[in-house]
C-alpha positions as CSV (number, residue, x, y, z in Angstrom):
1,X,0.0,0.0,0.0
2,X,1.4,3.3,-0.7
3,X,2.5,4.7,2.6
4,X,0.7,7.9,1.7
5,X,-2.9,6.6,2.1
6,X,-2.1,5.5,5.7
7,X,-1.4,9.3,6.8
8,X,-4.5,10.5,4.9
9,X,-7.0,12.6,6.6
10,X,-9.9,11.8,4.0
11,X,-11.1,9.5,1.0
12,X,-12.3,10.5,-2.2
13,X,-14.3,8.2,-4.3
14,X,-15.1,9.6,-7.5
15,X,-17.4,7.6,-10.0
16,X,-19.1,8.7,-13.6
17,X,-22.4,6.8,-12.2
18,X,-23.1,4.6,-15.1
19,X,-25.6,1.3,-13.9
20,X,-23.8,-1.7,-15.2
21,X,-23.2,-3.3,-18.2
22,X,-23.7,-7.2,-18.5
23,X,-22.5,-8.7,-21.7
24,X,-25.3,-11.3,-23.6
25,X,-28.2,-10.1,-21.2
26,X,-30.7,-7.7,-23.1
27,X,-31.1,-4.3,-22.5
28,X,-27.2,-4.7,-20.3
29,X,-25.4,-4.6,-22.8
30,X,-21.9,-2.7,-22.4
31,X,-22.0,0.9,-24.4
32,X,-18.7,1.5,-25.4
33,X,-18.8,5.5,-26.5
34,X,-20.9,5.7,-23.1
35,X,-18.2,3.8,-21.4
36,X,-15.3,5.9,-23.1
37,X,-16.4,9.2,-21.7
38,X,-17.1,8.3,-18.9
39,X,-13.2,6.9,-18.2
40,X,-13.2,10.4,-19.5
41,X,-15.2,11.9,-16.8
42,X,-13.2,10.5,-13.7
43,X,-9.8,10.9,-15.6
44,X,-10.6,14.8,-15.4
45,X,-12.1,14.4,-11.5
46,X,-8.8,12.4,-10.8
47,X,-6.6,15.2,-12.5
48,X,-8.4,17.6,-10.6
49,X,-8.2,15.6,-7.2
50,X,-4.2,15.5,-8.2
51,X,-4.1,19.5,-8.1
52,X,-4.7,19.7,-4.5
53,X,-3.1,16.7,-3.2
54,X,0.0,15.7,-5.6
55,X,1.3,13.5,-3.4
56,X,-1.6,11.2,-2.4
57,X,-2.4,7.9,-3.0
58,X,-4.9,4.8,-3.5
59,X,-5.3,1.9,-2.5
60,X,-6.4,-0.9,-4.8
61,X,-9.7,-1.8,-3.5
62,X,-10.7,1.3,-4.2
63,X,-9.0,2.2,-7.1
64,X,-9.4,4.4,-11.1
65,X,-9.0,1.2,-13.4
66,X,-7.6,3.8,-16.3
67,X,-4.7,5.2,-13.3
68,X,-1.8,6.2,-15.6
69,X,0.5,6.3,-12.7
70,X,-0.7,3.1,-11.0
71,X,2.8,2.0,-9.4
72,X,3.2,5.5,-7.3
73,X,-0.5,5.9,-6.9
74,X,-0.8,2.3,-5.2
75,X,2.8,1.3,-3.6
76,X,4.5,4.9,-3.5
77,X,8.1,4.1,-2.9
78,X,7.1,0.5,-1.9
79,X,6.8,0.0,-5.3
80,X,10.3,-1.1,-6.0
81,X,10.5,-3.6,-3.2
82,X,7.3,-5.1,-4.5
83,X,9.2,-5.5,-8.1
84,X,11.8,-7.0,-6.6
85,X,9.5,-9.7,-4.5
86,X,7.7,-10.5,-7.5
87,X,10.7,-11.2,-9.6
88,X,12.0,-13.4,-7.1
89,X,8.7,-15.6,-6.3
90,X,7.4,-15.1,-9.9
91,X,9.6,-14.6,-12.6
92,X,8.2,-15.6,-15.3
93,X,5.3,-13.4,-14.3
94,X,2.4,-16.2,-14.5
95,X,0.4,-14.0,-11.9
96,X,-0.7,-11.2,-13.5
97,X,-3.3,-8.5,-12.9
98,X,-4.7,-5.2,-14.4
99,X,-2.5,-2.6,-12.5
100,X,-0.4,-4.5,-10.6
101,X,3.0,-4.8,-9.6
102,X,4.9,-6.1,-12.8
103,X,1.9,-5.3,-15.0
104,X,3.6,-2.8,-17.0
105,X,5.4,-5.9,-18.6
106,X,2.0,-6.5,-20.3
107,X,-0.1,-5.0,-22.7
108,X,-2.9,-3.0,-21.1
109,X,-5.4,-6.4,-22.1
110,X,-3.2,-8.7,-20.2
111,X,-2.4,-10.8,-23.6
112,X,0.5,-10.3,-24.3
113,X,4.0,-10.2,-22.7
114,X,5.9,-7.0,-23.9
């Protein structure tokens, strides 16, 4: 966890509001433009969010699935130590997940090893 989320004096959740999306059931179906801008909508809350409080954090549970800067925003300096453990105990990288430590290895869909 980055360290900075365990001296924070508040939590901001911010959310575009859309109901959700189930793929195959009618009427649920996943609107991609509608789904686009509103990635959109919280990448410019986040941005905003980081004007006030540069040096904050997240943590994962509660996390922007499009966060550019995912390995400050969620591990801050622990980041590194985290790369390191992973290596170690997985190096050929077989656990993988969106956003996580060693992710940037990965394209963003998780197929394919860069």
């Amino acid at each position: 966890m980055n360290p900075a989320v365990c001296g924070a004096c508040a939590l901001a959740v911010v959310a575009d509001g859309q109901g959700p999306a189930y793929p195959g059931i009618p009427d649920h179906e996943p609107d991609v433009a509608k789904g686009r801008i509103g990635a959109g909508t919280v990448h410019r809350a986040m941005n905003e969010h980081r004007g006030v409080a540069s040096g904050g954090g997240a943590y994962v549970s509660e996390s922007n699935f499009f966060e550019s800067d995912f390995q400050h925003a969620y591990w801050g300096a622990n980041y590194s130590r985290r790369a390191e453990v992973k290596k170690k105990y997985d190096p050929d990288g077989l656990f993988f997940v969106h956003n996580g430590v060693g992710s940037s290895k990965w394209t963003r869909d998780g197929f394919t090893r860069l």
